[in-house]
DSSP file (Angstrom, degrees, kcal/mol; ACC not computed):
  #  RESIDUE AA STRUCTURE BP1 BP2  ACC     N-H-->O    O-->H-N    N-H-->O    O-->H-N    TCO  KAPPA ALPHA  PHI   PSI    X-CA   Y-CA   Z-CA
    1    1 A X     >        0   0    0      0, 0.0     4,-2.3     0, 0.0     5,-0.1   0.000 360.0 360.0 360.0 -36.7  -10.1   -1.9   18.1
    2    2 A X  H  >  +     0   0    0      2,-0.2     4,-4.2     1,-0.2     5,-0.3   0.943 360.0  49.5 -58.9 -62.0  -11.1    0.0   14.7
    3    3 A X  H  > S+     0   0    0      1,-0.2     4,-1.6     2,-0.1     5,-0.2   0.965 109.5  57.6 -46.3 -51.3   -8.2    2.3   15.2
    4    4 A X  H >> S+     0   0    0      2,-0.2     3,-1.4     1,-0.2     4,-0.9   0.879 107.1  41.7  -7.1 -86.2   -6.0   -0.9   15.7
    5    5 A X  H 3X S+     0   0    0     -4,-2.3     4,-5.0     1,-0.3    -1,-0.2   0.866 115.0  55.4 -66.2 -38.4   -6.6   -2.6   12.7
    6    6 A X  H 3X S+     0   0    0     -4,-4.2     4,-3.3     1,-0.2    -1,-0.3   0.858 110.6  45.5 -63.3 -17.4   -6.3    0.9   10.6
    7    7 A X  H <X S+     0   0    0     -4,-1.6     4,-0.8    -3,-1.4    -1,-0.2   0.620 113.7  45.5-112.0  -1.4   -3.3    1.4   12.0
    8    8 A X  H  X S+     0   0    0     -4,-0.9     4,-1.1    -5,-0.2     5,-0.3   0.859 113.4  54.1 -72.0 -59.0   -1.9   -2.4   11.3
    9    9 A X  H >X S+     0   0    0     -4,-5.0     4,-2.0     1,-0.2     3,-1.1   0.897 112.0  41.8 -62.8 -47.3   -3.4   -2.1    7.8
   10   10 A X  H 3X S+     0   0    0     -4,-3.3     4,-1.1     1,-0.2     5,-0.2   0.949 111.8  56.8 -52.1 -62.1   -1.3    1.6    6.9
   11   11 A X  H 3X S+     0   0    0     -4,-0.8     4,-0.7     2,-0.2    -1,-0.2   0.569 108.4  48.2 -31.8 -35.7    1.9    0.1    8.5
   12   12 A X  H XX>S+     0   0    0     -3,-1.1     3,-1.1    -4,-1.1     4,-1.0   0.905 110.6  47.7 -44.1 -85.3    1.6   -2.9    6.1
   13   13 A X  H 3<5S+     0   0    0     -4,-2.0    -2,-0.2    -5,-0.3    -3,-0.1   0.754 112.6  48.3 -43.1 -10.3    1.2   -1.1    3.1
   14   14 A X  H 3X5S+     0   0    0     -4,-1.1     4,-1.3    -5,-0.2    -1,-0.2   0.848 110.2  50.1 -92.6 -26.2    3.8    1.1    3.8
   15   15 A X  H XX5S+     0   0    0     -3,-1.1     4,-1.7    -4,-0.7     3,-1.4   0.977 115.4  43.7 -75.8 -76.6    6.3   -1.5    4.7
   16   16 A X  H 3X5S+     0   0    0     -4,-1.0     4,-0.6     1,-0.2    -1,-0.2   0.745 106.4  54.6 -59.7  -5.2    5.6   -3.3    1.7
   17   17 A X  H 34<S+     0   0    0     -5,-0.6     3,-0.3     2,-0.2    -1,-0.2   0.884 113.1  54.1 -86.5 -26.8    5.5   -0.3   -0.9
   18   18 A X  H << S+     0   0    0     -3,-1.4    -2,-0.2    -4,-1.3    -3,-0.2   0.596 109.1  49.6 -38.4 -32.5    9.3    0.2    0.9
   19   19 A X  H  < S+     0   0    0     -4,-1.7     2,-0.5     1,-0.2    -1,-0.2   0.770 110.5  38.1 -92.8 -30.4   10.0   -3.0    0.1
   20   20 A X  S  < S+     0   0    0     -4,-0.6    -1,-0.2    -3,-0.3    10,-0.2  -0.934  85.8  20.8-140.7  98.6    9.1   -3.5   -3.8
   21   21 A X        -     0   0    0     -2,-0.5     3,-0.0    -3,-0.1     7,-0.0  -0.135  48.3-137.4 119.4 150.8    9.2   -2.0   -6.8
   22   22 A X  S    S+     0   0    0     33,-0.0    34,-0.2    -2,-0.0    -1,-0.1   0.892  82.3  67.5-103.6 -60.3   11.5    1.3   -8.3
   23   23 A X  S  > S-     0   0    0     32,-0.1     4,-2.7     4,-0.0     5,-0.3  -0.135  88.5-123.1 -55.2 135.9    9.0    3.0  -10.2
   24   24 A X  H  > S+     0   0    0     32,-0.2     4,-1.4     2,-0.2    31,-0.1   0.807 115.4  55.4 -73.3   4.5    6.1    4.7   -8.8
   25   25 A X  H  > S+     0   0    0      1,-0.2     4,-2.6     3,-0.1     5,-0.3   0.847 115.9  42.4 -83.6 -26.5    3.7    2.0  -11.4
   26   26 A X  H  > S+     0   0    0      2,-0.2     4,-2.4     3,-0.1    -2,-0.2   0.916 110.8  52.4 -70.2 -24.5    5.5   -0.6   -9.6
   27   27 A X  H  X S+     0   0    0     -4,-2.7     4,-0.8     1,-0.2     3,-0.4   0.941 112.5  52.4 -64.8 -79.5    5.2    1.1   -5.8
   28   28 A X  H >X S+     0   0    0     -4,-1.4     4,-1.4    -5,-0.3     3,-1.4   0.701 106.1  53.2 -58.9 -45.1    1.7    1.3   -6.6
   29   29 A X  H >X S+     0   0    0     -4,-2.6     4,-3.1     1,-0.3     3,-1.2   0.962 111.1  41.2  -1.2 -89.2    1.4   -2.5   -7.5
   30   30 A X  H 3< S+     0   0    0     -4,-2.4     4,-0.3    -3,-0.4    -1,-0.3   0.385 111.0  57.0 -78.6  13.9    2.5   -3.9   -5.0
   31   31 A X  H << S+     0   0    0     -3,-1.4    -1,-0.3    -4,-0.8    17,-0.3   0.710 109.4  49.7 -70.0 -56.7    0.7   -1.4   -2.7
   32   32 A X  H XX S+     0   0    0     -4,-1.4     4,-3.2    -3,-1.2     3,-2.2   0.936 114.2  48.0 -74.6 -68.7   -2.6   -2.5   -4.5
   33   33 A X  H 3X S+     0   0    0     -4,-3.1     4,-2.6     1,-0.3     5,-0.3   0.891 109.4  45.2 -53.3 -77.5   -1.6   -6.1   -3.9
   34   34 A X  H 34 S+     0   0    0     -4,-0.3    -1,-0.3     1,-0.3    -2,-0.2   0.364 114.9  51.1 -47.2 -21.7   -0.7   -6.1   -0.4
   35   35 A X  H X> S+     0   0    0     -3,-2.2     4,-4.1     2,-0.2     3,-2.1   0.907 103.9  62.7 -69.7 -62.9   -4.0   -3.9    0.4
   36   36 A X  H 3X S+     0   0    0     -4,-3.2     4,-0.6     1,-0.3    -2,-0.2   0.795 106.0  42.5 -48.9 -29.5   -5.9   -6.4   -1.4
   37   37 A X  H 3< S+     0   0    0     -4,-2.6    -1,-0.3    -5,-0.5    -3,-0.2   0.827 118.1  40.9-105.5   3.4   -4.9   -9.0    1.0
   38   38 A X  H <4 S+     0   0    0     -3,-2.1    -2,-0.2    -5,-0.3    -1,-0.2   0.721 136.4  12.7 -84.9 -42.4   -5.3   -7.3    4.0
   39   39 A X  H >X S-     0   0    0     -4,-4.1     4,-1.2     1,-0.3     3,-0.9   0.088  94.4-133.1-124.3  31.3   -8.4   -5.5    3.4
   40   40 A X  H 3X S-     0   0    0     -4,-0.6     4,-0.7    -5,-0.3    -1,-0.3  -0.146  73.2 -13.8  22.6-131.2   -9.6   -7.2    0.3
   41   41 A X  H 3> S+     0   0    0      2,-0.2     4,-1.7     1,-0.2    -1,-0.2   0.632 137.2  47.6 -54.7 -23.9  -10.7   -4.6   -2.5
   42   42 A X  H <> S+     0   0    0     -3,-0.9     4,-1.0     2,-0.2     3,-0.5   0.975 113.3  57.9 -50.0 -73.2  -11.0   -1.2   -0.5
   43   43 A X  H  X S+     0   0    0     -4,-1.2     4,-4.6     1,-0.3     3,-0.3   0.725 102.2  49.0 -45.0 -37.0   -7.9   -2.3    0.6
   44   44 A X  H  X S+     0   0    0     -4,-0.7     4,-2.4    -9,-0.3    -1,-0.3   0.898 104.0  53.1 -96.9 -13.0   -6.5   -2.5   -2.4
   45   45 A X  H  < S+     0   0    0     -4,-1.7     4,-0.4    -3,-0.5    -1,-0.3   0.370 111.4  55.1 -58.3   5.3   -7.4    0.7   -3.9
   46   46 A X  H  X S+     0   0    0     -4,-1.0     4,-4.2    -3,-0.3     5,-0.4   0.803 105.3  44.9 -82.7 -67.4   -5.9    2.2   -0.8
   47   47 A X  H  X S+     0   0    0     -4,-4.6     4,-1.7   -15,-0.2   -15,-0.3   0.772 111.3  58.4 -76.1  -8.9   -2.7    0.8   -0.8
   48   48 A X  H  X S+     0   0    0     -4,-2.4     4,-2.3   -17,-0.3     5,-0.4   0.927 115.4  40.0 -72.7 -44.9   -2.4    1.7   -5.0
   49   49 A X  H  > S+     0   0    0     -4,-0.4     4,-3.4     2,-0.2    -2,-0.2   0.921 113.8  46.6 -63.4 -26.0   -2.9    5.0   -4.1
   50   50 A X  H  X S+     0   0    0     -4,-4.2     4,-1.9     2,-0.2     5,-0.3   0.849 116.5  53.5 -74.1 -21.2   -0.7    5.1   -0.8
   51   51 A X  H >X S+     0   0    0     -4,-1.7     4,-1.1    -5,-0.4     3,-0.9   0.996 110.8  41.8 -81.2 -53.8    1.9    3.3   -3.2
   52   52 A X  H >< S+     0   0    0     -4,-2.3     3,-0.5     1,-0.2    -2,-0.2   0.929 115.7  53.8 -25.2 -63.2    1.6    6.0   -6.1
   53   53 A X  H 3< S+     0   0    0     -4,-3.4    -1,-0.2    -5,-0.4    -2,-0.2   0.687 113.1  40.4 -45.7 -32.8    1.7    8.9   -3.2
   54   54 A X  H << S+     0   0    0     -4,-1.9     2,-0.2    -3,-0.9    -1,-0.2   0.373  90.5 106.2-105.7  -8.0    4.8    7.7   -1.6
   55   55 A X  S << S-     0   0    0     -4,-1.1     2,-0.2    -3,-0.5   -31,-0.1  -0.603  73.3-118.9 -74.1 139.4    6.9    6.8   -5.0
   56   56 A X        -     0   0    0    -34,-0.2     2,-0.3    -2,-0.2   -32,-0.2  -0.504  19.8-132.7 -91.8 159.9    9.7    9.3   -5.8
   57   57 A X              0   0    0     -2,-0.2    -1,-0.1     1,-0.1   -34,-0.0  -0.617 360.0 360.0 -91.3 134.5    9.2   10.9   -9.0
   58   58 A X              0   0    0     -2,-0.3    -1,-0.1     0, 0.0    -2,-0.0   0.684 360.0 360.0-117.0 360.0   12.5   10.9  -11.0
């Protein structure tokens, strides 16, 4: 069940840092956000970093 839910929570944050934002301050935003409401603050330092990690650089 643990794995489960981790692997719902990455799949969300990845979908929505895909979704939003041009820039890697914006990827990470809405990364942050989108953590935050799945996994409340952990979460959302997760998904600001997974949204930084996965924005292309230009």
């Amino acid at each position: 069940m643990k794995r489960l839910a981790i692997a719902l929570f990455v799949a969300a944050a990845l979908t929505s840092v895909a979704a939003c934002g041009t820039t890697r301050s914006e990827k990470a935003a809405t990364g942050a956000v989108a953590g935050a409401v799945v996994a409340g603050p952990v979460g959302a330092v997760v998904g600001g970093v997974a949204g930084a990690a996965l924005a292309k650089p230009k």
